[in-house]
N, C-alpha and C positions, 0 to 999 in steps of 0.2 A: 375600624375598617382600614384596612392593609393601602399606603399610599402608593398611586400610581404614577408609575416614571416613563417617559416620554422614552419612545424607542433608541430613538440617537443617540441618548443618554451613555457614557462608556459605561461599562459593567462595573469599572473600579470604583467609579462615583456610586451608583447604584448600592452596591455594598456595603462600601463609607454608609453612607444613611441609613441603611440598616443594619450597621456590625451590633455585635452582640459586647457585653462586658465579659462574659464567660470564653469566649472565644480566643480573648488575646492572651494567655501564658501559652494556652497552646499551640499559636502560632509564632509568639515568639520563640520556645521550645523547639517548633519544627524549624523557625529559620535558623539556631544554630547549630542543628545538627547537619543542616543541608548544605552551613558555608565550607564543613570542615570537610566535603566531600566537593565541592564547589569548585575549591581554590587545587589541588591537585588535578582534577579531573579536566578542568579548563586549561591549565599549563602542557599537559599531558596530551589533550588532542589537538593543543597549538603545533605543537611540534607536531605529531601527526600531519597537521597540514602544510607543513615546510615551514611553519612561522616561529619569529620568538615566543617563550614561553608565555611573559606578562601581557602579550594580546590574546589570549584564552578569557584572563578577567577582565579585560575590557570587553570583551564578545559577551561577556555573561554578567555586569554589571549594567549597562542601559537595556539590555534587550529584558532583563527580570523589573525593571522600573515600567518601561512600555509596556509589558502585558501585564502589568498590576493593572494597570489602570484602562486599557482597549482590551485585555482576553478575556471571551466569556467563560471560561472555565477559571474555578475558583483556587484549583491546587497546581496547576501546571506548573511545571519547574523548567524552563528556557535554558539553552546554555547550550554550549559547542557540543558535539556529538560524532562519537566516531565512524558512523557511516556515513557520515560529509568529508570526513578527514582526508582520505584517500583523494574524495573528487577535487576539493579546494586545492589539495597539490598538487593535481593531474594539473590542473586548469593556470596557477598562475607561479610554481615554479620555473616552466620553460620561458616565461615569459622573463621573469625576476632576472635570470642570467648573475643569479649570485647576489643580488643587489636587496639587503635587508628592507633598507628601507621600502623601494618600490616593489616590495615583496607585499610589504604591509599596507599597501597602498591602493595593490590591487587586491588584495583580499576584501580589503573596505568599498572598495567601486563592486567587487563581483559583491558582496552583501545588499549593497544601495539596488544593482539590477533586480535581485532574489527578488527584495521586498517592493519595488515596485511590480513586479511582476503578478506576485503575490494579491500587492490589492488590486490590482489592477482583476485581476480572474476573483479577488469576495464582490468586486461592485457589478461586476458581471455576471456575478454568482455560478462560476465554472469547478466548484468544487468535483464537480463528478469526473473529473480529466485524472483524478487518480486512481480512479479503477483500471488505468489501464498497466499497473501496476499490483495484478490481479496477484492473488497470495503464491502460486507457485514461482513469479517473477520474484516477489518481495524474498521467499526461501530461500531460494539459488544467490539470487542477490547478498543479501546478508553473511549467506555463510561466504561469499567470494569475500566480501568485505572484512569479515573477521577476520578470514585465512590470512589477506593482504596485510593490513592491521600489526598482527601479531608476527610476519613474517618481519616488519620493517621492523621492530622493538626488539626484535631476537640480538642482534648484535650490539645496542648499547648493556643487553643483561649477560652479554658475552665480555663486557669490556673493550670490544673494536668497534670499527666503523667500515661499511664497504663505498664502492661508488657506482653501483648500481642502481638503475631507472625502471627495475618491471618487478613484478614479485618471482620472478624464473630467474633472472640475472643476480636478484637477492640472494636466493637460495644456492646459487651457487656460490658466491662471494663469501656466505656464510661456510658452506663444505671446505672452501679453501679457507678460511683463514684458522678454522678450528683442526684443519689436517697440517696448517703452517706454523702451530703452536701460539696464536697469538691471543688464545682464553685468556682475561686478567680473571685470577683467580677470587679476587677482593670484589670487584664490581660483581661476582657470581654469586657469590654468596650473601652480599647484600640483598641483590635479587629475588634470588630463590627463596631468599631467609623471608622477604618482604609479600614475597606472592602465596608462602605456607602462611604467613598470618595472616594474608586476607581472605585465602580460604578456607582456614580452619575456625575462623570468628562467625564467617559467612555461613558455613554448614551445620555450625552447631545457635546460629541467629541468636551470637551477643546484643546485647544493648550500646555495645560500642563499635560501631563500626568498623569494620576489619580494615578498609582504605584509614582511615586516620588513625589507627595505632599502628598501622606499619610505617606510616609517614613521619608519627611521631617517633616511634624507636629508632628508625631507621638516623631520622635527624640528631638526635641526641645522643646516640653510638657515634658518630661521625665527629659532634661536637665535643665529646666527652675523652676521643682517644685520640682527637686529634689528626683524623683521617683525611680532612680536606684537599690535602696537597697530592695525598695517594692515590684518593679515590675522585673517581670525576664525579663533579656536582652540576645544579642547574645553577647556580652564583646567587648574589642577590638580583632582586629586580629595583629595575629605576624607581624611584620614589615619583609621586605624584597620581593625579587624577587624567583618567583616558582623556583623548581629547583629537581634535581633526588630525588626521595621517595621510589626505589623500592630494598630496602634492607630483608635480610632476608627469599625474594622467594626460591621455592622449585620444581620439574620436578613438584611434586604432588599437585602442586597449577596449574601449567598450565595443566594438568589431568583433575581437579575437575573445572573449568571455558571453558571447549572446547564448550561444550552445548551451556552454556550462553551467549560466546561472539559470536555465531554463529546466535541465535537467535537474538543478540543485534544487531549485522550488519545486517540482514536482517531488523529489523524494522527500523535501523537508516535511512538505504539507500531507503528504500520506502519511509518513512517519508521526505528525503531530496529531491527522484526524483520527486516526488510530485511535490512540492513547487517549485524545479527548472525550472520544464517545465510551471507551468503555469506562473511564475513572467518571464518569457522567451518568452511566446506565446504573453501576454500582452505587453510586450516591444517590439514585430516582431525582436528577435531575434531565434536563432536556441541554445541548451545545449546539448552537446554528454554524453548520457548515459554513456557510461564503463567510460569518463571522467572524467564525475560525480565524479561516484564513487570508482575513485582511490582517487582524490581530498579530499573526506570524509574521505577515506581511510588516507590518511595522515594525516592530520588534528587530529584523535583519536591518529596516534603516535604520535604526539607531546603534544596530552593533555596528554598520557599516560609515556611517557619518563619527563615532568616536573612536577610530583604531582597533575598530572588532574584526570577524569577519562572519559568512553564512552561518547559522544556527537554526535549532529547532526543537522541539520538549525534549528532552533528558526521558528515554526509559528505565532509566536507574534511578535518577536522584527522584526524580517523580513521585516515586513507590515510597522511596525514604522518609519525602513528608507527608507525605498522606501516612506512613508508621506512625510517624512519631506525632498525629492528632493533629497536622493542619487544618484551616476552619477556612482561610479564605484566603486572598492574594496578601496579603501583610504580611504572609510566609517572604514572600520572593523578594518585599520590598525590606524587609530585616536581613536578607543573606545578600541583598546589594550594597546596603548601608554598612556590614558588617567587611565585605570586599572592601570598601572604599577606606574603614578604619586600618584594615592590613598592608592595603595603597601606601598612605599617609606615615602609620605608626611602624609598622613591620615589617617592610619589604626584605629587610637584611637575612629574616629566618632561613631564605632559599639557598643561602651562601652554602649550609651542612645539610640541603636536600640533595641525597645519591642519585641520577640519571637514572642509574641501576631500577632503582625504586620507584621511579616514577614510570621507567617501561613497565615495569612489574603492574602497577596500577591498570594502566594503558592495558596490557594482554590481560588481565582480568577482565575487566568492564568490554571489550572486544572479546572474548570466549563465552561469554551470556551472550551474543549474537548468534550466536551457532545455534542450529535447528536439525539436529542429525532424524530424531523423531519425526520433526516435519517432514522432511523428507522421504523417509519411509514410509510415511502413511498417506502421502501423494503416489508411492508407488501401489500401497494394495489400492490406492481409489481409484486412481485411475493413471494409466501409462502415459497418456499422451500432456498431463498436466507436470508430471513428474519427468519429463522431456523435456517440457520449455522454462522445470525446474534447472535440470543439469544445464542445459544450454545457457540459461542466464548466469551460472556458476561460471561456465567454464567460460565465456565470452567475457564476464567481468575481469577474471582473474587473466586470462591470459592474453587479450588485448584491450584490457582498459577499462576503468569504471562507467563511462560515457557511452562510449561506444559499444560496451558487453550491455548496457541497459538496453541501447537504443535497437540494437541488433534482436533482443529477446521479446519487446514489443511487436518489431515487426514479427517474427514467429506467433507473437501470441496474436496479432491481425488476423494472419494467414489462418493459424486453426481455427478461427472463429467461422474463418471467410469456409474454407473447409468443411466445416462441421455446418454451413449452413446449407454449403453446396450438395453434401450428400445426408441429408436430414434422413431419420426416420422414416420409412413409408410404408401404409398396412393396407391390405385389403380387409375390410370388415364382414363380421358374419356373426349368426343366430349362433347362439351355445345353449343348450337346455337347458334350463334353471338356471340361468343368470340373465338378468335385465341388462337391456342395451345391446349394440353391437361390440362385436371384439374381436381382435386381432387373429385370422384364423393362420398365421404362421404359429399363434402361441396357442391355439387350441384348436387342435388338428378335426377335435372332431366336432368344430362347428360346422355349418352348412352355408351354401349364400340364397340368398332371396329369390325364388326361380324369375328369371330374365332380368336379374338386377346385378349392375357389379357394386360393391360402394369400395371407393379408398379414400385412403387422409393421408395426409403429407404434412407434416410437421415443423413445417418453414415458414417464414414469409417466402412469396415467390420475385424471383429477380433474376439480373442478367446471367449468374452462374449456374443456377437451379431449372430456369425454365424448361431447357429441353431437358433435364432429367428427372422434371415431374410429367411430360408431354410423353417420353417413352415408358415411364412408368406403369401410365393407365391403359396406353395403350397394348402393353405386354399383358396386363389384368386381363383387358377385353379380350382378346387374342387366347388367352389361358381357359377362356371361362368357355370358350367355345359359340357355338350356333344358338340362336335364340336370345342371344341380350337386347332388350328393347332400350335399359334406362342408364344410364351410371349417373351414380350421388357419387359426390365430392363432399364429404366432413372438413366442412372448411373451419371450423373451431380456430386449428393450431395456427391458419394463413392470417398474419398479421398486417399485409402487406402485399402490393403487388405493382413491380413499377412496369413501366412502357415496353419491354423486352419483354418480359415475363407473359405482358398483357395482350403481345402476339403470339406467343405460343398457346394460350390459352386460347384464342379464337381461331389459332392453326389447329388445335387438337378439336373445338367445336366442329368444325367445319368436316375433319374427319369422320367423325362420329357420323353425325348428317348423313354423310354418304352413304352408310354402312347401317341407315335408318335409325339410329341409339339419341336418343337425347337426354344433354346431360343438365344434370337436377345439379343445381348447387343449397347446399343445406348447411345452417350457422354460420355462416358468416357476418363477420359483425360490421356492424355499419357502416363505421370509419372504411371500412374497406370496400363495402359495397359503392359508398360516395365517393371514393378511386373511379372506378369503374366506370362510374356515371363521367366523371371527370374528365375521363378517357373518347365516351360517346359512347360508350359499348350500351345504353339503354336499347337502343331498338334491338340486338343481338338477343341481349339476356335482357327478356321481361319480368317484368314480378311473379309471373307465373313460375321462371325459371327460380327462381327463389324459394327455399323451404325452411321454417325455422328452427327445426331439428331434422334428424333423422328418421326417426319413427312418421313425425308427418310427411316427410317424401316418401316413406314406403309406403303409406298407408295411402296418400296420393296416386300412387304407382298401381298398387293391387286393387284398389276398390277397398279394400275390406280391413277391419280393427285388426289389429297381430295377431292380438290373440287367434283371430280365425285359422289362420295360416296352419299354427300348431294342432287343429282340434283341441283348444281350450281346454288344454292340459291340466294349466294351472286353477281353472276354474272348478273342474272336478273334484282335484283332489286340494285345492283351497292352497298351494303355493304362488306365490308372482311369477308371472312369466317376464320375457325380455322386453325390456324396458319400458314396462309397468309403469311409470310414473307419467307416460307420456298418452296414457288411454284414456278417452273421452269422460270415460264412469270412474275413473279413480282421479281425475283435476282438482 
């Protein structure tokens, strides 16, 4: 019998007690394929985020030891990421004013806020705050970030540099400096040479990673002909193990990053629950959200407490070990160990690593962001998602990764708020040979219930909706002409109804009244009916006024079974009438 572990218990202990002996070449196999992608990829979105290179591996050596041991998920791969890249620079290079060190400083304070942040929303268990980063935001989003991304990397695989602050000031910095002849032609070809091998290895899915044989040729051409002095490199890295960076903070440094690292754990945690559930679903395993993301959550304090900065799963290297037969977290914890021995024994190799090659790197791994399919197929589904698609693109890119997210949220509020405001609305009617009532805008030649109107409204009802579900019925009534004694309300779709809404409904009862009609309310569900009660409205609306389908308020209504109505069509010739399932003799 299978031993039982006490919920609190970390996952990574958990594991430990039950690792398997079959399991470990394969996970040490995956963690060394994952560090040769590890240690470029982490240097590569360091810069990205205005930082030196070698806090890339200090962002991705503690935070791969932290969720060994806190994530519930067994393969997840931690580590910088380049759709943080852009925000972490948006966020603490104006602040840095050129200044390395308290550049690195605040990256590690804006990490420390992330991840408290972070558990702070798993103990709370607020994982659901990332839907509001609903998928046509996350498309738009993405490809702005790629665009940005690859826009900044363009000029080191040109050989120059601009001094441009937007991806529009970039692109033009780029126009001039390649129309002012300052293409280095050495750093191009490097480049180019290093982005065809990573995706000509990638397309035809070698067994050697395309990113580490361009890193490696690239380093070894450089080393071999001597190219150091010609061609710009990333240098060596300081020797040593990460360690505290965060000297010289101020109240008014954690003030000025509140925004940033808010928005930052919001995208890291989407970005991560993502990737969690489906490498979870695939595996038929189960991932606790709040879990999650306290685990994430931790994970950024310790890139941020040792010279790292904000992070979140790798959607690249992820895939990598889970290829290469990862079995559990002792993946992450062999490609941290193996980080620490390149710390230690090898930091000098970067001395004959080309820039060139590592933008190369960088615009690859940022061009697998791009979603041009997404995109289009948010246009055939629907226009208005593939709207606050483009807006969250073009809001990102052209004023700011912060502010183009925060900006396209509130659009997606709106069309919620919108779409709630002008909900579906049907009047119901008989169709022959079909059970139930049904939409008679969509079947012109149903009929309505003589002296009965029925609609349904497709909303909760609230302050926006109310009066235009109160002119709704009342245009019904008005349409259906002389003779209406009853109107049903199909209250199924009403989820809700708050204090606003709850006078218009007694404004429209009250109507009716006049005009002798009384109105049947039919399914609605309880929760909502005990609103109501909540409200006082009992003495208004009796239990009488209550019906617990449709069919029983008409049958209320007329005297008589449906079937009667028809001359018992169906009984004749032995088909089911309209909504048959709800007649005394067929229960």
């Amino acid at each position: 019998m299978a031993e039982r572990m006490p919920r609190w218990m970390p996952p990574g202990i958990v594991t430990a007690r039950h690792y398997r002996r079959e399991w470990l070449w394969p996970d040490l196999r995956a963690g060394i394929v994952v560090t040769a992608l590890l240690i470029p990829a982490g240097m590569g979105y360091a810069q990205v985020a205005g930082l030196p290179p070698e806090t890339g591996l200090y962002a991705t050596i503690m935070p791969l030891i932290a969720y060994a041991l806190v994530g519930p998920s067994r393969i997840l791969v931690l580590g910088p990421d380049s759709a943080l890249g852009p925000i972490i620079a948006a966020a603490i290079v104006p602040l840095a004013l050129g200044d390395d060190d308290r550049a690195v400083a605040l990256a590690g304070l804006l990490a420390i806020m992330v991840g408290a942040i972070l558990l702070l929303g798993g103990v709370l268990r607020l994982g659901f705050v990332t839907d509001l980063l609903s998928k046509p935001i996350r498309v738009g989003y993405l490809n702005a970030i790629a665009l940005i991304v690859i826009i900044s990397q363009v000029p080191t695989l040109l050989g120059f540099s601009t001094d441009a602050d937007s991806p529009i000031g970039e692109i033009a910095g780029i126009w001039i400096g390649v129309a002012d002849g300052e293409v280095q032609w050495l750093p191009l070809a490097f480049g180019l040479g290093s982005l065809a091998v990573i995706v000509a290895l990638t397309l035809v899915k070698s067994p050697v990673p395309g990113v580490l044989a361009a890193v490696v040729a690239a380093m070894a051409l450089t080393a071999l002909l001597g190219l150091s002095d010609e061609l710009p490199v990333v240098g060596a890295l300081p020797q040593g193990l990460p360690a505290p960076a965060l000297g010289g903070l101020q109240w008014a440094d954690v003030a000025a990053l509140a925004l940033p690292a808010a928005g930052i754990a919001l995208v890291a945690f989407a970005d991560a629950g993502v990737l969690s559930r489906t490498l979870a679903a695939r595996r038929g395993e189960t991932v606790s959200g709040s879990r999650e993301m306290g685990a994430i959550g931790t994970a950024n304090l310790a890139a941020g407490v040792f010279g790292g900065f904000p992070i979140t799963a790798s959607s690249s290297r992820t895939p990598v070990a889970e290829q290469a037969g990862s079995k559990s977290q002792l993946t992450g914890v062999v490609g941290a160990v193996l980080l620490v021995a390149f710390m230690l024994l090898a930091p000098g190799l970067t001395e004959f690593l080309p820039s060139a090659t590592l933008a190369a790197v960088v615009i690859f791994a940022a061009s697998r962001l791009i979603d041009v399919r997404g995109f289009l197929r948010l246009v055939r589904m629907d226009r208005v998602d593939a709207a606050l698609s483009a807006a969250a693109f073009v809001g990102v890119f052209a004023f700011g990764v912060l502010e183009g997210i925060a900006v396209t949220i509130g659009l997606s509020l709106l069309a919620f708020v919108n779409q709630s405001w002008r909900p579906y609305r049907a009047e119901l009617g008989r169709v022959s040979g079909l059970r139930g009532y049904h939409d008679l805008s969509r079947y012109p030649e149903g009929k309505r219930i003589p002296g009965v109107v029925i609609v349904r409204f497709d909303a909760p009802l609230f302050f926006a909706n109310g009066g235009l579900f109160d002119d709704f019925v009342r245009s019904r009534v008005e349409a259906a002409g002389p003779g209406i004694r009853t109107v049903i309300l199909a209250a199924e779709p009403i989820t809700d109804v708050d204090t606003t809404a709850a006078d218009e409904l007694v404004e429209l009862d009250e109507w009716l009244a006049a005009r002798g009609i009384r109105l049947v309310i039919a399914e609605m569900k309880d929760p909502v009916v005990d609103v109501l009660r909540d409200y006082g409205l009992t003495r208004r609306f009796t239990p009488d006024r209550f019906a617990p389908t449709v069919g029983a308020a008409v049958d209320e209504v007329t005297g008589t079974l449906r079937g009667d109505l028809e001359g018992t069509r169906w009984e004749q010739d032995g088909t089911e009438g309209p909504d048959d399932a709800d007649r005394p003799d067929r229960a």
